[in-house]
N, C-alpha and C positions, 0 to 999 in steps of 0.2 A: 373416732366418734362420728358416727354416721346422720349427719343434720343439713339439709338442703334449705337454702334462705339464712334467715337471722341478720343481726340478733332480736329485730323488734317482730317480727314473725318468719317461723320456723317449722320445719317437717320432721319428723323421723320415723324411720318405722322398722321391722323387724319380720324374721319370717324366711322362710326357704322356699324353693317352688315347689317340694314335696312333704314338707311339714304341715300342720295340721290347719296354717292359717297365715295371713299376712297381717299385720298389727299396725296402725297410725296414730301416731300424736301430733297433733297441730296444735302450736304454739303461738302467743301473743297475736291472738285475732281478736278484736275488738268486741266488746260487749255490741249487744242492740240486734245484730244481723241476723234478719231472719232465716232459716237454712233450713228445706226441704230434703229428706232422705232420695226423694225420688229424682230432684235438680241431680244430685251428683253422682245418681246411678245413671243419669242419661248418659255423663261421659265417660263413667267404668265400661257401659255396652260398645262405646266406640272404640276402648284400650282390649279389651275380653277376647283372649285364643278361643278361634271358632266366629266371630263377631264378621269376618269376611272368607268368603270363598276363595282369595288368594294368599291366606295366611295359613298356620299352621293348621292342622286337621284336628287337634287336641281343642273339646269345649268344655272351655268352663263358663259356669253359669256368673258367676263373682257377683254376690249380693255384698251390698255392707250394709251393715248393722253401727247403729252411734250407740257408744256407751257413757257417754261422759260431756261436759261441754255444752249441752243444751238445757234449754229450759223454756217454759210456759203454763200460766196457773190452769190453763182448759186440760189437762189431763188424760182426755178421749184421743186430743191431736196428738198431743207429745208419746203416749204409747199405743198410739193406735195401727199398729202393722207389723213390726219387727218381733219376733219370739228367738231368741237364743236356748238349747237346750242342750244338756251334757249328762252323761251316766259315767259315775265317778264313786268306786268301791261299790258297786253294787246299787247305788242309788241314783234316781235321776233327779235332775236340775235342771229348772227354768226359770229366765226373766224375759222380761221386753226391753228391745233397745227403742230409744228415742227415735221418731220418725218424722217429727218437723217441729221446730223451735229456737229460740230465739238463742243467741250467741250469751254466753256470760261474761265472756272475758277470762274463764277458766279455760286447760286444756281441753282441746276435743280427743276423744277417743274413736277410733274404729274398729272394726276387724271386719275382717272376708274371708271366708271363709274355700279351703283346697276339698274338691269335691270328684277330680279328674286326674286321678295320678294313676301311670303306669311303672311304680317305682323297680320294677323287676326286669326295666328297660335297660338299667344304668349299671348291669351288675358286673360288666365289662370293664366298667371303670374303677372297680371296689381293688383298695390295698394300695400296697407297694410295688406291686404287678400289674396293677391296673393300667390301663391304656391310653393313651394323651390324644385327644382330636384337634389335630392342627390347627393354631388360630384360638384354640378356645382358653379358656383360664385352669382347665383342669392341672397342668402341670406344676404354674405357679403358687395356684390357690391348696395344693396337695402341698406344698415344700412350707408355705406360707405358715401353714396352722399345725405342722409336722405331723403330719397325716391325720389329724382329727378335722377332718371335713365333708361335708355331706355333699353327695357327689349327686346323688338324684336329682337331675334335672338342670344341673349348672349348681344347684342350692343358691347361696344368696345372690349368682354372679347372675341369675337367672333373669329376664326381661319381666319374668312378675313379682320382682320386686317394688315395678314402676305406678306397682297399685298404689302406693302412697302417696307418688308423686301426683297422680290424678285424683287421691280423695284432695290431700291440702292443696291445689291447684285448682279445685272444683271449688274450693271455699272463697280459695285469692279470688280466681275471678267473679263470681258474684257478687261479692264486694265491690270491686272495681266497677264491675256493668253498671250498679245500682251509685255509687259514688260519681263517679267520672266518665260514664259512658263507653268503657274502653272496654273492645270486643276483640279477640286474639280466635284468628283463621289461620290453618296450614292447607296446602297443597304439594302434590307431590310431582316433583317437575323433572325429574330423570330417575329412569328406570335402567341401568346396561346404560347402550350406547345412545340409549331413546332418550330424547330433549324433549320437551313441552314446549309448544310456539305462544303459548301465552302466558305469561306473569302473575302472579297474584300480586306482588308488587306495581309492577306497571299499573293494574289496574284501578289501584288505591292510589296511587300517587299523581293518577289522571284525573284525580277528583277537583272542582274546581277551588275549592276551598280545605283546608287540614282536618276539618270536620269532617266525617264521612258519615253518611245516610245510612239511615235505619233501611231506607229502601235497597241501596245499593251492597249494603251486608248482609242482606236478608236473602237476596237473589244469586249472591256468592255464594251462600251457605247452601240455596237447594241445587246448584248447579254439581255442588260437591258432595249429597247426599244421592243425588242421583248417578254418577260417573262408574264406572267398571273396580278404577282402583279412586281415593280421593283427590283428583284433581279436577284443577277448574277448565282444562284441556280434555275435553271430552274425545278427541281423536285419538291424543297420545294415550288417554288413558285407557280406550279399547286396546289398541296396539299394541302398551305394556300390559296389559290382565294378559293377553295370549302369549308373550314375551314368555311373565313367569308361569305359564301352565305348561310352556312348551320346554324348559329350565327345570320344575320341579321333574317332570316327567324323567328327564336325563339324569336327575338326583343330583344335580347342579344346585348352586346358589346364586344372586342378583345383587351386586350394588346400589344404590339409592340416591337421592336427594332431594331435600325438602324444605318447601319456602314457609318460612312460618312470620305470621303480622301482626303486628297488635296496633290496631286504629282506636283513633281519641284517647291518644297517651296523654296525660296531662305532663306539660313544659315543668323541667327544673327539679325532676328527680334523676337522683343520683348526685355521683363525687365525683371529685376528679381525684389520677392516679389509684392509690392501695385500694382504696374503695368504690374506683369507678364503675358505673354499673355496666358498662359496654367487658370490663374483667369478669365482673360476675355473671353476665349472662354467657359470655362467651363461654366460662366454667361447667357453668351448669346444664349447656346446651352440650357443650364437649365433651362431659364427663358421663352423659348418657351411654349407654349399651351399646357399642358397634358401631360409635359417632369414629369418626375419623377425621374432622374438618368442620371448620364454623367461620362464617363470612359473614360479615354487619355493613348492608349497602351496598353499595357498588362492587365490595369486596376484594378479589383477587384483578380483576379488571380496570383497580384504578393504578395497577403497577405502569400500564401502556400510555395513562394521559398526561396533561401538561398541566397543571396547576389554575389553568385557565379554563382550561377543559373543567375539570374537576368539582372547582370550588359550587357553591350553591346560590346565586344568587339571591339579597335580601333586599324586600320594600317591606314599606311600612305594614303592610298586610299579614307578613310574614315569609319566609322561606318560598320560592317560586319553581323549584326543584328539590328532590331528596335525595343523590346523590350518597348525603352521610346517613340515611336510613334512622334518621330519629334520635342519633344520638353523634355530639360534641364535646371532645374533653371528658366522655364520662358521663354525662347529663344529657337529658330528656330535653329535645326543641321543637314539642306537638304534632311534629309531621309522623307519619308512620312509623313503626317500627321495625323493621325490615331486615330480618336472618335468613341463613341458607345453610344445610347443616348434611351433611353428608355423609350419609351410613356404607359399612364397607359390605359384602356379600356375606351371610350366615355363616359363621363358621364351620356350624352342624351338617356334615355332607351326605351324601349315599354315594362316594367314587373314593377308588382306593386311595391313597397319600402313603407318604414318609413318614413316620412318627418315630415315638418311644412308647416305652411302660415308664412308669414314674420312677422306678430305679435304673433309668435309663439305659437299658438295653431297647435297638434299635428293633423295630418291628413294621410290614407294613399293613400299615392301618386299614380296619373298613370298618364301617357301623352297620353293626346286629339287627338294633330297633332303635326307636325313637320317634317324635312328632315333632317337626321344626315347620319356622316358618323358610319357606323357599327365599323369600324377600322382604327382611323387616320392617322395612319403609314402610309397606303398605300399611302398617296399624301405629306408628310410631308418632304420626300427627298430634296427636291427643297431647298424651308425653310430653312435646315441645311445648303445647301450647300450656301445659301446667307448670312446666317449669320457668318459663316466661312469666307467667303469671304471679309466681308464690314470691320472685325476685321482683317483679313490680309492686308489688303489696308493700316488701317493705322497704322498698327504695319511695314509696309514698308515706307509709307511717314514718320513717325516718327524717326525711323534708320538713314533717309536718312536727317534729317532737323537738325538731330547732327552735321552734318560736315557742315563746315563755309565755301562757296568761293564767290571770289571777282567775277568770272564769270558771277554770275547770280544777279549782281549788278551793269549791265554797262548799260547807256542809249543813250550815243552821243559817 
């Protein structure tokens, strides 16, 4: 069963990257919250094949449409933009999906609809003959399902499936923004062998207080809307855009890595051990597309220090270094939140390889067609930053459904 988050708010969704759509259900989001169609297309345009010029060359346009899940008596607002329409036996069908309205505390519904498929790309890959691209899932995912699976495009193994993970993500954080102020940045800080001389961590952790400024995340944000690839290293990130122009050229692929933050965490979510949220993120950061690696804080570099070194020093103020990047035992201690999450190079190549066919006769490999991204990273930020999100959500309704009151059990 496929459900990212839970149990007290949850994702799932459904969909192949050449089938006719991507499907979401968002689970246990509280009634009240207002939610714009257009808020959470801002950050599908930053997830969206074609959305940068060093990603895949494939564009889709990816609208969603709400079906379900919202509400408001003005009527004009709540169906005033979305039109769904379909021709089915001969007939056509139309409704309107909901465009801004208030949460019910019901499931949300979405879809996005596939507008850019060259499925006649993958035909290499069809049968028991078909062809394995090293690295990729075709072989498993063939063996897995005993041949019934939909090969176009990767099908579900496909990075657009991660549509879902940024509509419910787009939801978590708005919430949050609007609740507890907490605003989740990525940057992209190695490209290849290219390093970024500047931190999105450091940056936020040099703040003089655990609160961070509306000012000083606002100026982050446009330093990152403006950069070549998204990083807040405006050098590294010329030097890696030419990196992978000069990579795709070759029909090579790029490894990655990518700092992602979430500032104004509120202290004392999460658990310790089975359900600690430092497991769960790490899961759900790991368990992403082409992740290879996930580090929380100082990460693999605290193997070198001495305990002294390390530790974070506490006054009454609070924490005076972030060292543990936000998180103790499992639980949230308001200083930043601070990942690092490491994608491996594309698997989808243009250079010969070793392979098989799926009946494993040895062949060697070369790709036909196709549209890949050279280097995933560059569009991956988003992703991060929803799946961080939809696991703070409920590591905060969670906190919060500890405490027993009679308040929110009175009805006359």
């Amino acid at each position: 069963m496929e459900i990212l988050g839970g149990p007290f708010y949850s994702v799932a969704g459904a969909g192949e990257s050449h089938g006719p759509a991507v499907t979401t259900i968002v689970m246990g989001c509280p009634p009240g919250q207002y939610i714009r169609r257009s808020d959470v297309q801002a950050f599908l345009d930053r997830r969206r094949p074609g959305g940068n010029k060093h990603g895949t060359p494939r564009n889709e346009k990816d609208k969603v449409l709400f079906l379900a899940g919202l509400y408001q008596d003005d009527h004009d607002k709540l169906l005033g933009g979305s039109t769904l329409s379909a021709t089915v036996d001969g007939g056509t069908f139309n409704t309107e999906g909901f465009e801004e309205g208030f949460t019910t505390g019901e499931p949300i519904a979405a879809i996005v609809l596939s507008t850019s498929k060259k499925s006649g790309d993958y035909t290499q890959f069809t049968g028991p003959t078909g062809e394995v691209r090293p690295g990729h899932t075709d072989l498993v995912k063939f063996h897995k399902s005993a041949g019934y699976v939909d090969v176009r495009g990767g099908g579900r193994s496909s990075y657009r499936a991660t549509i879902t993970d940024v509509i419910g993500g787009s939801i978590a954080r708005i919430l949050l923004q609007e609740k507890f102020g907490t605003v989740l940045v990525s940057s992209i800080s190695q490209v290849g062998p290219l390093k970024a001389k500047i931190s999105l961590a450091d940056r936020f952790n040099q703040s003089p207080t655990p609160r961070i400024s509306r000012e000083l995340i606002d100026t982050t944000l446009t330093e990152l809307d403006a950069a070549e690839i998204p990083s807040i290293d405006a050098d590294f990130a010329s030097e890696a855009g030419e990196l992978i122009k000069e990579t795709r050229k070759r029909g090579d692929s790029l490894g990655a890595a990518v700092e992602v933050v979430a500032v104004n965490v509120p202290p004392l979510l999460g658990d310790p051990l089975y359900q600690s949220l430092k497991v769960r993120l790490m899961g759900a950061l790991g368990g992403l597309n082409a992740v290879q690696s996930c580090e929380v804080g100082a990460g693999f570099d605290v193997v070198e220090r001495l305990g002294s070194q390390n530790n974070d020093p506490i006054r009454s103020s609070g924490y005076t270094s972030n060292t543990h990047g936000g998180l103790l035992g499992g639980v949230t201690t308001g200083m930043p939140l601070v990942m690092r999450v490491g994608f491996k190079p594309t698997s989808t190549i243009n250079i010969a390889q070793q392979s098989v066919r799926k009946n494993l006769d040895e062949i060697d490999f070369e790709l036909e067609k196709g549209r890949h991204d050279p280097c995933v990273g560059v569009r991956a930020g988003v992703t991060l930053e929803s799946r961080v999100a939809i696991e703070l959500l409920n590591a905060a309704l969670s906190h919060q459904a500890g405490k027993l009151t009679s308040d929110l059990s009175k009805l006359f």
